[in-house]
Residue frames as a rotation matrix with the C-alpha (Angstrom) as fourth column:
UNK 1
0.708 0.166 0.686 -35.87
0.122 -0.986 0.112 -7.50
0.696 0.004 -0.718 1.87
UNK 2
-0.131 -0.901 -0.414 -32.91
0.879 0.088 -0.469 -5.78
0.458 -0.426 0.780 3.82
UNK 3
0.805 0.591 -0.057 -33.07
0.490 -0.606 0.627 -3.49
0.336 -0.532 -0.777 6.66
UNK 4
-0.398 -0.870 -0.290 -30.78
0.845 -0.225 -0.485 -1.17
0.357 -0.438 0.825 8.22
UNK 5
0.430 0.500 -0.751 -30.86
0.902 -0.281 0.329 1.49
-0.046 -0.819 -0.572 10.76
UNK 6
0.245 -0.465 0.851 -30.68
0.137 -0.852 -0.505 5.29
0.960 0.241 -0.145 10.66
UNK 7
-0.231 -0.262 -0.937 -28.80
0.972 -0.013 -0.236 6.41
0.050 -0.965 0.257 13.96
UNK 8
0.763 0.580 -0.285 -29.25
0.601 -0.799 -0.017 9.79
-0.238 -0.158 -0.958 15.71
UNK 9
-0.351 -0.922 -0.167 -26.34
0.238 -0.260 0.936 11.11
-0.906 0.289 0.310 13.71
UNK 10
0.382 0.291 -0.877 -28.58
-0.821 -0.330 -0.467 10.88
-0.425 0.898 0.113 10.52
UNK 11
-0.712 -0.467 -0.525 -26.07
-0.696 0.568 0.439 7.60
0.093 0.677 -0.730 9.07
UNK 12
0.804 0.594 0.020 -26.69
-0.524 0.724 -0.448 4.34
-0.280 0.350 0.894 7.84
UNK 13
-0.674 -0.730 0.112 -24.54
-0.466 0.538 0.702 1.52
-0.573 0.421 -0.703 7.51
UNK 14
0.132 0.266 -0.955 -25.40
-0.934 0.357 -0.029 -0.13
0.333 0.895 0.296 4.11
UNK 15
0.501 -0.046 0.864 -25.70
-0.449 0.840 0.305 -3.78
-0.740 -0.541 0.400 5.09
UNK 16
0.035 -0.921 -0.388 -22.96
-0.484 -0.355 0.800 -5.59
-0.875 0.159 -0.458 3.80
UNK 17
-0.239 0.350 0.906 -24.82
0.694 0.714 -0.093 -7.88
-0.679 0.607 -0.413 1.28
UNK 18
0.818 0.528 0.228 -26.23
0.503 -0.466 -0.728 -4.60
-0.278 0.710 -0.647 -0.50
UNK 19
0.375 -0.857 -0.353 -22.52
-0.426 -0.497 0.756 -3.56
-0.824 -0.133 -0.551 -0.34
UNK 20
-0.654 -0.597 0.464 -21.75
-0.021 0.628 0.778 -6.57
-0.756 0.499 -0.424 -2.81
UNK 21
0.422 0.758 0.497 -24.89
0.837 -0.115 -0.535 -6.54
-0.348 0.641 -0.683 -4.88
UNK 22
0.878 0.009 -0.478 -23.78
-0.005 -1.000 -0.028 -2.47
-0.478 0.027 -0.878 -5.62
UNK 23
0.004 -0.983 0.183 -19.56
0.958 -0.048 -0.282 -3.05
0.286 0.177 0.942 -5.51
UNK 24
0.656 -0.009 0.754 -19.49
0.031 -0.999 -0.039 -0.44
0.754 0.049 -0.655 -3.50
UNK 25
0.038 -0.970 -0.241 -16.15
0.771 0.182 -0.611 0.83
0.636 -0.162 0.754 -2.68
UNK 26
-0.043 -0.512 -0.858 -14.72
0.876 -0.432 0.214 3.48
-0.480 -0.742 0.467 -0.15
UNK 27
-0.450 -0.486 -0.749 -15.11
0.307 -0.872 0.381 6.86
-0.838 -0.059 0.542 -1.33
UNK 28
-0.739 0.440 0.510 -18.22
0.500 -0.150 0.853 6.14
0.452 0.885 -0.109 -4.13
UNK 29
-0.854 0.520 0.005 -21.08
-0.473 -0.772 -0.425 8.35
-0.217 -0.365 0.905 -3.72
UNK 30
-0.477 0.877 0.057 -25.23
0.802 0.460 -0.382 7.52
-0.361 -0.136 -0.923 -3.26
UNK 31
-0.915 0.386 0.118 -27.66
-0.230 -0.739 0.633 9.48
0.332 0.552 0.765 -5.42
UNK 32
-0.434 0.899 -0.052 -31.37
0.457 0.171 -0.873 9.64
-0.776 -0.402 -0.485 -4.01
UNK 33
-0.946 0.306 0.106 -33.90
-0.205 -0.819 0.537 10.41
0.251 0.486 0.837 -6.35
UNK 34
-0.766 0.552 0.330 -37.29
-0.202 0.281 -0.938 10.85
-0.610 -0.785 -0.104 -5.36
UNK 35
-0.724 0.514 0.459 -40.49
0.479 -0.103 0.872 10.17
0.496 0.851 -0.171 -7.41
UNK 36
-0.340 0.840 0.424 -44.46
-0.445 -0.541 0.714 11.57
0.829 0.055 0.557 -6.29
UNK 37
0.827 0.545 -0.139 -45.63
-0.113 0.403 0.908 9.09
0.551 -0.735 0.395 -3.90
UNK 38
0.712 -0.220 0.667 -42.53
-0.702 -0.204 0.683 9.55
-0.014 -0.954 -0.300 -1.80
UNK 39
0.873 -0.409 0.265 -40.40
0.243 0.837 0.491 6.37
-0.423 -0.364 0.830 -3.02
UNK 40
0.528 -0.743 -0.412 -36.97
-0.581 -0.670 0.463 6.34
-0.620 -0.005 -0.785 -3.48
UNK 41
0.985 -0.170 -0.040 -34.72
0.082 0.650 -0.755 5.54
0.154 0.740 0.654 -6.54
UNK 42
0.495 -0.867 0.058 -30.96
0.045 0.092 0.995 4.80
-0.868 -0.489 0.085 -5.10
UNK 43
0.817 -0.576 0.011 -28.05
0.281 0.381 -0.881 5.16
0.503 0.723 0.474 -7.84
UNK 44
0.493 -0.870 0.004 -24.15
0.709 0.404 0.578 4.57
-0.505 -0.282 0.816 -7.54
UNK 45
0.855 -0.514 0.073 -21.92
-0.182 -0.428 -0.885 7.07
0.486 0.744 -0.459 -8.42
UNK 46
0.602 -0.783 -0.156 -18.39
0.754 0.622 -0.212 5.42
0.263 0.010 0.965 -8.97
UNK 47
0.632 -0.600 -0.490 -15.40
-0.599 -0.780 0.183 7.00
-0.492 0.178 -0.852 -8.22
UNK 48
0.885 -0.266 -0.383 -13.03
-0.096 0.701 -0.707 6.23
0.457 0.662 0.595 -10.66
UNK 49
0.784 -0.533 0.319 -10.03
0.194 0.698 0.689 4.49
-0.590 -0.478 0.651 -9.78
UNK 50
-0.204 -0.867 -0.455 -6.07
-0.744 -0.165 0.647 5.04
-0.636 0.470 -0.611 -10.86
UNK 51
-0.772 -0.432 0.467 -6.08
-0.006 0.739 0.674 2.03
-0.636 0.517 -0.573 -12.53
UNK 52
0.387 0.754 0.531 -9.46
0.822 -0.022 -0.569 2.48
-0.417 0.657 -0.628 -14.70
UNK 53
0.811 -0.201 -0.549 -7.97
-0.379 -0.896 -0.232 5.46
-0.446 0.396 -0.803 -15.72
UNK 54
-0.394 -0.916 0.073 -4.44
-0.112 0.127 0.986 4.04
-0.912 0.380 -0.152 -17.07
UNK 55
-0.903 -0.153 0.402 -3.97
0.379 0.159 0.912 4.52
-0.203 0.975 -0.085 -21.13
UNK 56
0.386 0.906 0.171 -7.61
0.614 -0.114 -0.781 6.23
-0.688 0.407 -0.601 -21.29
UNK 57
0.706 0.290 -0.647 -5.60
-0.194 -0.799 -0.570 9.08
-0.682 0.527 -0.507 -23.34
UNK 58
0.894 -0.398 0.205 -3.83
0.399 0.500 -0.769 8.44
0.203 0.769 0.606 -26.37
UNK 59
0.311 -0.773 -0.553 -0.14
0.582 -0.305 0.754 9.09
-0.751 -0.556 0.355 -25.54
UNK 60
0.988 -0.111 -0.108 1.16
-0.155 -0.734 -0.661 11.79
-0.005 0.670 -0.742 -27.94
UNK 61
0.000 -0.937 -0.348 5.52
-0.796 0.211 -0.567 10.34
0.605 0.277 -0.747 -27.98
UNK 62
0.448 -0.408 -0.796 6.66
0.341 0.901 -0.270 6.74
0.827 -0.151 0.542 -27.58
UNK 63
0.777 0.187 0.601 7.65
-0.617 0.036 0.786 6.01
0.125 -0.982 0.144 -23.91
UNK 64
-0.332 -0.818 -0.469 10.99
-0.475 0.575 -0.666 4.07
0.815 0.002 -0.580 -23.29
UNK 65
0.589 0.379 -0.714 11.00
0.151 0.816 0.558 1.10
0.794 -0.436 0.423 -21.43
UNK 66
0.931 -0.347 0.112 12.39
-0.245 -0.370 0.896 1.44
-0.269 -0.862 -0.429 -17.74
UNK 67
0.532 -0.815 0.228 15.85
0.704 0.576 0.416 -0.37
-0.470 -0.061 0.880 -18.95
UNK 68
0.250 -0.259 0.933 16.22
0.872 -0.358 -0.333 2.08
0.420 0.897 0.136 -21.74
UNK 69
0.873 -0.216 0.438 15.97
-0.385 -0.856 0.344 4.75
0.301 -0.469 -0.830 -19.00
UNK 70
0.754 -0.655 0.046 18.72
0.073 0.154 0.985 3.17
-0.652 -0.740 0.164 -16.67
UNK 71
0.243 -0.874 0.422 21.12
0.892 0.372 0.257 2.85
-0.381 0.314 0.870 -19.73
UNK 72
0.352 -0.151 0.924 20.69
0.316 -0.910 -0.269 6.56
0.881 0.386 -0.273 -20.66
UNK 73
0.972 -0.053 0.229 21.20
-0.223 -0.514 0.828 7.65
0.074 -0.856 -0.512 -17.01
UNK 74
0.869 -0.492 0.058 23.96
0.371 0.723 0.583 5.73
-0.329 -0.485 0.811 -16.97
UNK 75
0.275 -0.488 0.828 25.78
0.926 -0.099 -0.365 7.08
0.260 0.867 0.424 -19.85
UNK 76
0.221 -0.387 0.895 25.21
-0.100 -0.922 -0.374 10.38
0.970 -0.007 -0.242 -18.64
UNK 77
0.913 0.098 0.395 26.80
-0.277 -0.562 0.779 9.62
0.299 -0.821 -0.486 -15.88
UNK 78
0.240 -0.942 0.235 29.88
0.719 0.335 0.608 8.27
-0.652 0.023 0.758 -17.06
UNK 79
0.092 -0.170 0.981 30.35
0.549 -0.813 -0.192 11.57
0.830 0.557 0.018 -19.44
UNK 80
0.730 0.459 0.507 30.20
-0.015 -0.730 0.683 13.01
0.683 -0.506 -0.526 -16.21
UNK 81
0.961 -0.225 0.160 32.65
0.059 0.735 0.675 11.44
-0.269 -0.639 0.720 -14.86
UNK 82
0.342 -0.536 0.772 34.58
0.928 0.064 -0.367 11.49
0.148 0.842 0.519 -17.85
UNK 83
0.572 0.090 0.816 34.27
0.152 -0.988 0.003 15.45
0.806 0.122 -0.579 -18.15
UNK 84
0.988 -0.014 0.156 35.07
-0.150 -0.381 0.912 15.67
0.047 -0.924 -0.378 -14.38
UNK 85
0.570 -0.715 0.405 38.49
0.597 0.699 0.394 13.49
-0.565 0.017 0.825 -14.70
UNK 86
-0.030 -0.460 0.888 39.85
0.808 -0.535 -0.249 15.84
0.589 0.709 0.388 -18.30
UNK 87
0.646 0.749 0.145 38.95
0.394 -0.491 0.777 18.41
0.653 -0.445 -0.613 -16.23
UNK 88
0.847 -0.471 -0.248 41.28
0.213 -0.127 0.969 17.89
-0.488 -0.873 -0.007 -13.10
């Protein structure tokens, strides 16, 4: 069994063993539910994380690879160049 203390603030630090047992992270949330005789049923609510979230929606148009970007930028910026040069 694992104790922990309520200060006169109302908190509770979660001892750090029920921290690992849980995986609880910064910024997840504690659900209390009570039953009749007064005991208490504890659940985890995750927050979800950037990275659990990458690719959850199907992408809707093909995605170029970062190289493919630099060699378009590039281009248009030698047409720019170009343009600027006929120009003078």
């Amino acid at each position: 069994m694992i104790k922990a203390k309520l200060t006169s603030k109302g908190q509770i630090t979660i001892p750090i063993a029920v921290r690992h047992k849980l995986n609880l992270q910064p910024g997840d949330e504690l659900l209390f539910e009570f039953n009749r005789d007064d005991e208490v049923k504890l659940q985890t609510i995750k927050r979800k994380r950037l990275t659990e979230l990458y690719a959850s929606l199907p992408a809707k148009r093909h995605f170029q690879d970062k190289e493919q970007i630099r060699e378009e930028v590039a281009a248009a910026i030698a047409r720019r160049i170009t343009k600027k040069g006929k120009s003078q």
